[in-house]
SEMARTOR-956635 format. One record per residue (C-alpha): residue number from 0; residue in one letter; chain; x, y, z. Coordinates in Angstrom, 1 decimal, decimal comma, padded with zeros to 4 digits. Each point is the difference from the previous one (the first is absolute). Layout:
residues N
   k r c      x      y      z
 NUM A A      X      Y      Z
...
end
This chain:
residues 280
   k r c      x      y      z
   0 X A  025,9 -021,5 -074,3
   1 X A -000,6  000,4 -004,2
   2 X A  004,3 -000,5 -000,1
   3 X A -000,6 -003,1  002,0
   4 X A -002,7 -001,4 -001,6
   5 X A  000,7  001,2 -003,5
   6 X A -002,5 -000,5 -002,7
   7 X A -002,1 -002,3  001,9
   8 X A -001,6  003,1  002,3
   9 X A -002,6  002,1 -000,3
  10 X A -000,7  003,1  001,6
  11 X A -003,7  000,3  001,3
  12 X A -001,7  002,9  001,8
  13 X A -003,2  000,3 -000,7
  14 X A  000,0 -003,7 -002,0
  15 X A -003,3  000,4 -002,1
  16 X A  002,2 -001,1 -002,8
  17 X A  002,0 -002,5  001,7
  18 X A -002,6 -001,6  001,2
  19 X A -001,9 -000,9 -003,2
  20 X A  003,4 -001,0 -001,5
  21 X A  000,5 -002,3  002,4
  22 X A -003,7 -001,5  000,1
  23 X A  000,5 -000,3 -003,8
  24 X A  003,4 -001,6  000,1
  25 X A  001,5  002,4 -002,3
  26 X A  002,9  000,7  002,8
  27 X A  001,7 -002,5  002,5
  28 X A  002,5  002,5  001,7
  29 X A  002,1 -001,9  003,0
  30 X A -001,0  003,7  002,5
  31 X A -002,1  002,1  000,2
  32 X A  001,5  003,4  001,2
  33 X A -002,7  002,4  001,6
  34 X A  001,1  003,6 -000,1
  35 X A -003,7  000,9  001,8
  36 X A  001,5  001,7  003,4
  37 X A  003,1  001,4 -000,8
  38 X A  000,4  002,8  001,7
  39 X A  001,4  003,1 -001,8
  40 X A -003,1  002,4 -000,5
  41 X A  000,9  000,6 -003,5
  42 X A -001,5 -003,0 -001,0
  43 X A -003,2  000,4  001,3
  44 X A -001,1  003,5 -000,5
  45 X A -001,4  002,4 -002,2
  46 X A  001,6  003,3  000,0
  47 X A  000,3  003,2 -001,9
  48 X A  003,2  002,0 -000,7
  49 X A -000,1  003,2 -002,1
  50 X A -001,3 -000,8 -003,5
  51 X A  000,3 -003,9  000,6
  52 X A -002,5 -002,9  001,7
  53 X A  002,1 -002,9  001,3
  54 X A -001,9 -003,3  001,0
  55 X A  002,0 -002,6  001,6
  56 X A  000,3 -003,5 -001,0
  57 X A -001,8 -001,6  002,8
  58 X A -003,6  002,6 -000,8
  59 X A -002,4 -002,1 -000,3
  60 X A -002,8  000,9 -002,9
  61 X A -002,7  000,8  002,3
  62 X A  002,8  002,2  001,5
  63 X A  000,1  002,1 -003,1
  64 X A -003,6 -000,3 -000,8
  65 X A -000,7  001,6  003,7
  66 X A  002,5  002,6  000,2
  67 X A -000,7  003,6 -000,2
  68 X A  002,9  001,2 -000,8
  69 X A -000,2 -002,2 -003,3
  70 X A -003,4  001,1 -000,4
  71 X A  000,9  003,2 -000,3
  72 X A  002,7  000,4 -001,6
  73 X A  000,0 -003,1 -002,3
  74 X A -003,9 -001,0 -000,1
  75 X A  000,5 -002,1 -003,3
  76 X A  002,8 -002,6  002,0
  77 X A -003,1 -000,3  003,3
  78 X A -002,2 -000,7 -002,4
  79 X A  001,7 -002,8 -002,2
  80 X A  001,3 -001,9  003,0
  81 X A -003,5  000,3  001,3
  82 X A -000,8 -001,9 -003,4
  83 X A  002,1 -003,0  000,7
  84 X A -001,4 -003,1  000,6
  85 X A -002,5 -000,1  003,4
  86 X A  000,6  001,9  003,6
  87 X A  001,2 -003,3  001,2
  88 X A  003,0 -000,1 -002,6
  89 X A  000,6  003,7  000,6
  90 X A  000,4  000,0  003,4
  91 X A  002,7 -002,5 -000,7
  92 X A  001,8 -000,1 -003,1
  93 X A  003,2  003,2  000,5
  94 X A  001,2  002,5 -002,7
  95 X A  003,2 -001,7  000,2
  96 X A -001,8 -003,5 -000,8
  97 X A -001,7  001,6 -003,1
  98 X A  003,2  000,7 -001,5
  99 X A  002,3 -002,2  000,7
 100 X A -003,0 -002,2 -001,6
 101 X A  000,1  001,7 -003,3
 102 X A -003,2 -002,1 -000,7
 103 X A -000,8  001,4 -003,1
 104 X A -003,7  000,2  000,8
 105 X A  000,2  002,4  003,5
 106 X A -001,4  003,3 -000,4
 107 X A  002,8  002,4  002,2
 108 X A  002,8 -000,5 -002,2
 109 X A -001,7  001,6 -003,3
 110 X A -000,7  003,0  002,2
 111 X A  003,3  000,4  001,2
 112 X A  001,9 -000,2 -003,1
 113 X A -002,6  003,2 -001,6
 114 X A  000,8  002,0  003,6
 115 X A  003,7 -000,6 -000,9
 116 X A  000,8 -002,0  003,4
 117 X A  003,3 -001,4  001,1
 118 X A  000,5 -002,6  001,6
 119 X A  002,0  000,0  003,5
 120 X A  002,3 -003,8  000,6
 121 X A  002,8 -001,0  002,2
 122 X A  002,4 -002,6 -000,3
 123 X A  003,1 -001,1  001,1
 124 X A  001,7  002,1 -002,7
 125 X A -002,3  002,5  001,9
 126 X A -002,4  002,4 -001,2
 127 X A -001,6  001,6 -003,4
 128 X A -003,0  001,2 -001,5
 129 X A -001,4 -001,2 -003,4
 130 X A -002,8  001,7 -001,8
 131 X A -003,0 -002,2 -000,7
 132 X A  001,1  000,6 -003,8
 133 X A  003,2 -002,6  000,8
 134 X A -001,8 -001,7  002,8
 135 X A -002,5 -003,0 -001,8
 136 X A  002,6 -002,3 -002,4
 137 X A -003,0 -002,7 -001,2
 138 X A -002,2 -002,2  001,8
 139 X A  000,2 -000,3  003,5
 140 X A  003,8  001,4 -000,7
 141 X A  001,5  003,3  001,6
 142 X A  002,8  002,0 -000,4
 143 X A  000,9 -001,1  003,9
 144 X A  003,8 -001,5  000,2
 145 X A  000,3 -002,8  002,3
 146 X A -000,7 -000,2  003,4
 147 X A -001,2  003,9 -000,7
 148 X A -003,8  001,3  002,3
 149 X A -002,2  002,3 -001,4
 150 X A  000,0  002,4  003,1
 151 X A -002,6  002,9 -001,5
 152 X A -001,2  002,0 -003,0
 153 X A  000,2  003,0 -000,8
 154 X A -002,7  002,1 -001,4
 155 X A  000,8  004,2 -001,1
 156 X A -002,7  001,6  000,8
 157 X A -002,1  001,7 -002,8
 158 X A -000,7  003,7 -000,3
 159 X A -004,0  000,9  000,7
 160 X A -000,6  000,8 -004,3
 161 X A  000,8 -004,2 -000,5
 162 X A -002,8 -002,3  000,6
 163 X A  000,1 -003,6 -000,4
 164 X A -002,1 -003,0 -000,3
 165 X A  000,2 -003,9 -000,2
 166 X A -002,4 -002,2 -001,1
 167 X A -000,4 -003,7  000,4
 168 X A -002,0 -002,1 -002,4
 169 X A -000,5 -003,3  001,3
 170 X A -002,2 -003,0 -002,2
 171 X A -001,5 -002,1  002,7
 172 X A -000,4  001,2  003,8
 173 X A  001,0  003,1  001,5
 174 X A  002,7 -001,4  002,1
 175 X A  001,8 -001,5 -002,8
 176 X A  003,2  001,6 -001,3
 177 X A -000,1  002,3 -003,0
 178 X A  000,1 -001,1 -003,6
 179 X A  000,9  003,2 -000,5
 180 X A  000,8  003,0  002,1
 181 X A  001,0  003,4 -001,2
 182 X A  001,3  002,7  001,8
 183 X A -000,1  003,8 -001,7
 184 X A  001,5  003,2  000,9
 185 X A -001,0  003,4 -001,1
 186 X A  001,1  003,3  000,7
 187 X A -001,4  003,1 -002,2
 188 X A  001,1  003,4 -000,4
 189 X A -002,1  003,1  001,3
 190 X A -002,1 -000,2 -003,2
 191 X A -001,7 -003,0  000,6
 192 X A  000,7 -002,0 -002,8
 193 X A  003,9 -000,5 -000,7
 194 X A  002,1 -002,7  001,7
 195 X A  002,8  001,2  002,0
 196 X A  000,9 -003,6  001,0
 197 X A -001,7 -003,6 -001,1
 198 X A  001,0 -003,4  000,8
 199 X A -001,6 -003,4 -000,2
 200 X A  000,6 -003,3  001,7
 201 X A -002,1 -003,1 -001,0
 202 X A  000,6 -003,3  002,7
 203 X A -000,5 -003,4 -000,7
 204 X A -000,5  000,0 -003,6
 205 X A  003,5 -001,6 -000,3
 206 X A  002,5 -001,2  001,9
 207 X A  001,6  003,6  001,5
 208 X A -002,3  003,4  000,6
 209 X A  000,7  001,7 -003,5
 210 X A  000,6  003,6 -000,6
 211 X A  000,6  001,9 -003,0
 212 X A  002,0  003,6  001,1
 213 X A -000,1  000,9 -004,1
 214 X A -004,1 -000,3 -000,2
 215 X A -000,4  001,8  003,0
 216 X A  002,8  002,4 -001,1
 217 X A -002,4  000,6 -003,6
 218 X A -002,6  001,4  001,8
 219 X A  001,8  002,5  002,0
 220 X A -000,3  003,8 -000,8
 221 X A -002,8 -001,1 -002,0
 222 X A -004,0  000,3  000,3
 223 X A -001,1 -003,2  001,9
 224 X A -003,0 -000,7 -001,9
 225 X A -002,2 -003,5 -000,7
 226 X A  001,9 -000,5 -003,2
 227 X A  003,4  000,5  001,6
 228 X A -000,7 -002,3  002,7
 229 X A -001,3 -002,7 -002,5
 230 X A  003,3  000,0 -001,8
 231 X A  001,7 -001,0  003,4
 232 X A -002,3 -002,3  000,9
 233 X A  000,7 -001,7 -003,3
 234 X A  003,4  000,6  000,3
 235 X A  000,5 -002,0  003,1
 236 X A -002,6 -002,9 -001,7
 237 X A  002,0 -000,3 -002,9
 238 X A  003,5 -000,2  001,9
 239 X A -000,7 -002,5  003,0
 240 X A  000,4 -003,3 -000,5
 241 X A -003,0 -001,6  001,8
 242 X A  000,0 -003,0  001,7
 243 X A -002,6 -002,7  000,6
 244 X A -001,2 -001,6  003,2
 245 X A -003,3 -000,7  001,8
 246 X A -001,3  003,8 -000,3
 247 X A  000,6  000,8 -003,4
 248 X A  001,5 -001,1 -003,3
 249 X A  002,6  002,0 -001,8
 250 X A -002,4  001,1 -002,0
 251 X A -002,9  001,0  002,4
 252 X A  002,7  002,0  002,4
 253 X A  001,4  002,0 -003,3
 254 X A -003,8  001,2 -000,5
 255 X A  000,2  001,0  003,6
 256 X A  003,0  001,6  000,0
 257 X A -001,4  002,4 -002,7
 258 X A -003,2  000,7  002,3
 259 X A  001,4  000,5  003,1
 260 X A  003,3  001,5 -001,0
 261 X A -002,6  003,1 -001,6
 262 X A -002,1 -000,1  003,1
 263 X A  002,5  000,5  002,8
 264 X A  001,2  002,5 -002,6
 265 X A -003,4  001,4  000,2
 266 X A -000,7 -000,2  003,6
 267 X A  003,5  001,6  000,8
 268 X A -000,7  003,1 -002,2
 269 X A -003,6  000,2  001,4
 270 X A  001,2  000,4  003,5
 271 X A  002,8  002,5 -001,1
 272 X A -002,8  002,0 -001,5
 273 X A -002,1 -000,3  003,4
 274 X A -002,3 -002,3 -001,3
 275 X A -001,0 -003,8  001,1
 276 X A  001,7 -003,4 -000,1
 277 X A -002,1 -003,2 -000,8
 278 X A  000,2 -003,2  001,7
 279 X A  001,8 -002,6 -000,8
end
């Protein structure tokens, strides 16, 4: 159906998206095509192999919010799809849909790019993975070829020493999507206090997640204390180019890169140490 219809389709499954697009008149496709039943399970499960979480393309958010696996073995991903929009959206809108989307303001994709997820697509040149790293091009553009489904992601599964947090800022109610959104990973040594591994993602400050492997790389085998993780905060404020829209100017969302970058940071190395998370 996409080779018949060409350019002028669009896939829909759980149509959140879609659906605004088209009340908005920012798309006029010719079809519609709705990938909702297909039947091969892949799509539409979430299962565990060895060190790896896969969640199929056709999960919906409330899906991954609920599940226990998930839960338990990758708490941080539950909780930030439990953080999208309302239940009503969630019960909806699919993992696929969120990033085929690349919307530059959803909260799942910044998380997957600092768990080092691939993504899982099929085509008619047939299949490949691409790590979230490759996956997001610019707005509302991914690195899908034509005609190409997002069929799952792929999530390695962390060892019990890494602990990770994401935290959504929002500046008017607490449905809206984030202004900023930062996801941070921690894993210390047996003493406590020096990083074995760090990374950082920060969402919808511009128009792809943004990551920063050499920051996070500065800190490891070092002590990770308050003034190491203020130099990566301001690392990542100083090197994102901020946008401006409705929730933020450039200006305002660097600031809050800087705060939230340090207190994900924080939070992470609090909960590797056995202490508490704040809300957020």
């Amino acid at each position: 159906m996409l080779e018949q219809h060409g350019d002028e389709a669009k896939v829909i499954a759980g149509s959140t998206a879609v659906t605004i697009m088209l009340r908005e008149r920012l798309i006029d496709p010719t079809a519609l095509v709705w990938i909702g039943r297909l039947p091969e399970p892949e799509l539409s499960t979430i299962s565990q192999s060895g060190d790896e979480l896969r969640i199929g393309a056709l999960v919906t958010h409330r899906d991954v919010e609920r599940d226990a696996t998930m839960q338990s073995v990758l708490p941080v991903l539950a909780e930030t799809f439990g953080k999208v929009a309302n239940v009503r959206v969630r019960n909806q809108a699919t993992v696929g849909g969120v990033l085929a989307e690349a919307d530059y303001a959803s909260d799942p994709p910044a998380v997957l790019l600092a768990l080092d997820a691939q993504v899982d697509v099929r085509g008619p040149g047939g299949v490949r993975a691409i790590p979230m790293s490759e996956f997001n091009l610019s707005f509302y553009t991914t690195a899908l070829e034509p005609n190409e489904l997002v069929t799952g992601v792929r999530v390695p599964v962390p060892s019990a020493a890494t602990h990770a947090v994401y935290h959504k800022f929002v500046t008017r109610s607490s449905e809206d999507r984030p202004c900023v959104g930062v996801c941070g990973v921690v894993r210390l040594a047996a003493d406590g206090r020096t990083a074995e591994d760090v990374r950082v993602a920060v969402g919808a400050a511009a128009e792809i997640p943004q990551r920063f492997p050499d920051l996070e790389q500065e800190l490891v085998g070092r002590e990770l204390d308050d003034a190491a993780l203020r130099r990566i905060a301001e690392g990542y404020a100083e090197r994102i180019d901020t946008l401006d829209d409705m929730r933020g100017s450039a200006w305002y969302r660097t600031q809050m890169v800087r705060v939230w970058v340090r207190r994900a940071l924080e939070d992470a190395r609090s909960a590797a140490q056995g202490g508490t998370i704040r809300a957020a």
